[in-house]
N, C-alpha and C positions, 0 to 999 in steps of 0.2 A: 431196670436198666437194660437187662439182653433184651426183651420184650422191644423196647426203643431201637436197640440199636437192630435188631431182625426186621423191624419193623422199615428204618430207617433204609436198611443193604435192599429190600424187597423192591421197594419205590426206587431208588436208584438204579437197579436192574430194569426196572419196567420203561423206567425212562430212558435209559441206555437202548431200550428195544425200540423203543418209540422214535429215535433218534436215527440212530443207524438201522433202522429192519435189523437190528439182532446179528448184526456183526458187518452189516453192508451202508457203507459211508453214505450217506446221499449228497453228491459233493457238488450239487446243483448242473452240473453237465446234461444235456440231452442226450437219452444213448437212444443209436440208430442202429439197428442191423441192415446191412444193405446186401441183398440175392443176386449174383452177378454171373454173368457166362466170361471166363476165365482170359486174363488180357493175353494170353496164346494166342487165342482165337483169329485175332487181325488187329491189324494197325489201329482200325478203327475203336475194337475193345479196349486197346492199350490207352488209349488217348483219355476213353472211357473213364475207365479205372484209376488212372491217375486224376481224373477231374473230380470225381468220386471224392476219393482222400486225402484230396486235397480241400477241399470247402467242409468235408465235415470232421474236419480236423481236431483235435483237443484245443487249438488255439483259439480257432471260433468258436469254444463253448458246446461241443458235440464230446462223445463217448463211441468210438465207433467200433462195430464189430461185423467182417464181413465175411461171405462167404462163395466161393469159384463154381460153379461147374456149368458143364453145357449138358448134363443128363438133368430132363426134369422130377425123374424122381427123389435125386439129390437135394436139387434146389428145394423142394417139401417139404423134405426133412430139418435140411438147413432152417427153412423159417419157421416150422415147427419149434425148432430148438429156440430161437430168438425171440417165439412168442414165451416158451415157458422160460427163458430169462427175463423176462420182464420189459423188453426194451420200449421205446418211448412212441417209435416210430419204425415203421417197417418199410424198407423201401425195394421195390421188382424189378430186376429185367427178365423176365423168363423163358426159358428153353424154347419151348412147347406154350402154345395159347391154352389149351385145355386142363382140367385137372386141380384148379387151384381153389375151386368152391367153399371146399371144408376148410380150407388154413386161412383162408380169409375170414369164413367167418369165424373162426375160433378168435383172430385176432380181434376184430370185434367186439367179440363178447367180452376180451381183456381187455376192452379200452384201449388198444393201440391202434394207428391209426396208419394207413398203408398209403403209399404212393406207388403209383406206377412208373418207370423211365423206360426210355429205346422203345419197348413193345406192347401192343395193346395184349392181353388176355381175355379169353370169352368167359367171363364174369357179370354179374348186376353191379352197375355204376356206384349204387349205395353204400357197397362194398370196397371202394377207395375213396380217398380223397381228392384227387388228381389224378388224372395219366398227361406228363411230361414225354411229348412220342415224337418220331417222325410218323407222316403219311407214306408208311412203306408202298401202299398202292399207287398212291400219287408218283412217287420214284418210279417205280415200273411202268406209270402209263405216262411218264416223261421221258422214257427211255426208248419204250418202244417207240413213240410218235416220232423221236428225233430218226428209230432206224427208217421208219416207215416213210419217212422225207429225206432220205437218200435214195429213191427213187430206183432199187437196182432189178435190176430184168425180171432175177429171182429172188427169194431167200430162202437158203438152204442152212440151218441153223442148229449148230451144237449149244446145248442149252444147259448150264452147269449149276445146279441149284445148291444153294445153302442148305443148313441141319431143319430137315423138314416138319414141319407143324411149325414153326418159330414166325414170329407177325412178318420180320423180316423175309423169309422165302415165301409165303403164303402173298407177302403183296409183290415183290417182282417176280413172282410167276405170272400171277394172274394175268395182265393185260397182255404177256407172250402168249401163256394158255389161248386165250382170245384170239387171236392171229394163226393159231396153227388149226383151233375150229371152226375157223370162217376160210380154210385155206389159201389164204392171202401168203400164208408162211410153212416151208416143210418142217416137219422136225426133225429131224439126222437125227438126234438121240436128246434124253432129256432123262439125268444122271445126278443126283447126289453125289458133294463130292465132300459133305461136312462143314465149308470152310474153309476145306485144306489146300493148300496148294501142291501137296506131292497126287494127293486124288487126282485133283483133277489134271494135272497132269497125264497121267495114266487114261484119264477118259476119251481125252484127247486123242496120243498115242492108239487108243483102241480102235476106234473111228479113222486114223489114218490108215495104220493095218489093213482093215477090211476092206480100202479103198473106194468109201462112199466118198461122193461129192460134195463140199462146204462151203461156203464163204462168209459166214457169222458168227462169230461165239460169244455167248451174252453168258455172263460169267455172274453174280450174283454178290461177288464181295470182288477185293484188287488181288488179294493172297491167290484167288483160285485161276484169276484171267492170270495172273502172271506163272502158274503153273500149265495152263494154256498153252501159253507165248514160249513156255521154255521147250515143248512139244513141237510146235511149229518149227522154232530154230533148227532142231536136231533135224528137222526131218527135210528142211532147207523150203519152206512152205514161206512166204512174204505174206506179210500182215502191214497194216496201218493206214495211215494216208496215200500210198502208192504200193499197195500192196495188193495181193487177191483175198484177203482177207481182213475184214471189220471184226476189230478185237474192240469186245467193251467191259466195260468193269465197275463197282463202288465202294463208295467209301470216300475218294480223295485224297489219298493218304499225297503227303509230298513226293515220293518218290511215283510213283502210279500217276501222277499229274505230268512229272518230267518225262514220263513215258509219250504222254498226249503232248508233250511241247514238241518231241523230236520227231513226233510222226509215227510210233512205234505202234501207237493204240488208237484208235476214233472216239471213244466218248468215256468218260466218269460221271455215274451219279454221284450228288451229294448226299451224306447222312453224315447230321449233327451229331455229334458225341456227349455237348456238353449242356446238360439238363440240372445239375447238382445246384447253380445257385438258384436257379429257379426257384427247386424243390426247396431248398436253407432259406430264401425272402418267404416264401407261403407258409415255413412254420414258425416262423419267426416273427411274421406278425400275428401272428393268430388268427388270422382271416380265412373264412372258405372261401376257394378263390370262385373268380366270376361264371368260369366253365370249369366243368370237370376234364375237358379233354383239352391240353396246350402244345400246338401244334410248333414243332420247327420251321420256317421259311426255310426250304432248300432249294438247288436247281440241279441240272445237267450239263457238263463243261465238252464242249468239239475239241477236239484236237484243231482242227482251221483258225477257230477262235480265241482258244486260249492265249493269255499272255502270263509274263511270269509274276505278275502282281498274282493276278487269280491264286497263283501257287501259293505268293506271300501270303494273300489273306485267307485264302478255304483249304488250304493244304493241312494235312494231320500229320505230326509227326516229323522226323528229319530229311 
């Protein structure tokens, strides 16, 4: 009879393991970890982030576990971690394009199954499922084109880049890059300011000091042209639609739009934030989708042209 009943505790143990992995419920939820650059960063991240976790919510049937930074060696580690949690699906926005070879393929080899959002990576395609992006380059050579048809005598251009290597700075350089070596465009300076808006502020500030000559600042996110513009003020410089100076900026955010309604700023690129249900219909049917690469339709808004719909409907944020 102990013989039975050991026998019997064994088999219930084994299927208890079988059941729950040995003390971990499998309560049928999809768990996600999603790699993100932290909604500090800009209005545009905030919008991000909360689209994020909101579609793969417990409610729709997700497990989510996420994680912040804008250092790419963090974000590594972070989905390092999420691969040896086991998660279901791994989802990217990354620092930095470079660097991500090995954790992808690790995740691979665990059967999880990676999505890209916001930023391409220089990876083999194999290696994701999707990239859910904007054409950062497309923005930048939308931007340019729009400065390059204002037509002005010169262009003498302060040039404030985002957190460098990221898809995002890599493609709105580029096609300024192009203009300043075809000398069609000076560069006054051309400055990392992270994102930040107190940077670039100060970058600003610098360049008026030494009293070089300007009249363009292409600013790379809204946070940093509006630390720009807070440069300008102080230093009693006119910017906008009647001003001596062409303030531009992206994102969209709503308040950065009201900016281009009053004249205060000349142009907003747009970048989509919201890429999450996309990514939630593609796993949800179980489909490879048609392309590996799924692009945003975005555009670029004039101050001239704006109206406050525009705000209603591409505005980010309050």
């Amino acid at each position: 009879m102990r013989k039975i009943k050991a026998l019997f505790l064994v088999t219930m143990l084994a299927l208890c393991c079988m059941v729950t992995a040995c003390g971990k419920e499998d309560d049928g939820k999809i768990k996600v970890g999603v790699v993100n650059n932290p909604p500090s960063e800009s209005g545009y991240r905030e919008a991000n982030v909360k689209d994020m976790e909101a579609v793969f919510s417990e409610a729709n049937g997700y497990e989510l576990k996420t994680f912040y930074s804008i250092k790419n060696d963090e974000q590594l580690q972070a989905a390092q971690g999420f691969i040896t949690d086991g998660v279901d699906y791994l989802l990217i926005s990354a620092a930095e394009t470079t660097g991500w070879d090995e954790v992808l393929k690790k995740a691979k080899e665990a059967g999880i199954k990676v999505y890209l959002f916001d930023r391409m990576i220089d990876v083999d395609e194999s290696l994701y499922e999707a990239a859910v992006v904007s054409d950062m380059a497309k923005e930048g050579e939308t931007a340019v084109n729009w400065l390059l048809a204002q037509n002005l005598p010169e262009y003498k251009v302060i040039h404030i880049q985002g957190a460098m290597g990221s898809d995002a700075q890599i493609g709105r350089t580029g096609a300024l890059d192009a203009q300043f070596a075809s000398g069609k465009m000076k560069k006054v300076v051309q400055q990392t300011a992270t994102w930040d808006e107190a940077e670039a502020k100060k970058i600003v500030e610098a360049v008026i000091n030494s009293g070089e000559d300007f009249n363009v600042i292409y600013a790379e996110n809204d946070g940093m042209a509006k630390g720009a513009v807070a440069a300008l003020d102080e230093a009693g410089i006119t910017h906008g639609t009647d001003g001596k100076v062409i303030v531009m900026g992206f994102d969209c955010n709503k308040w950065a739009l009201r900016e281009l309604l009053a004249g205060k700023w000349n142009y907003d690129g747009q970048c989509s934030p919201f890429q999450a249900k996309i990514i939630s219909d593609l796993i949800k049917s179980g489909k490879a989708p048609a392309s590996k690469k799924i692009i945003n339709e975005e555009k670029g808004f004039d101050a001239k042209a704006l109206t406050q719909s525009d705000i209603d409907t591409y505005g980010l944020g309050e």
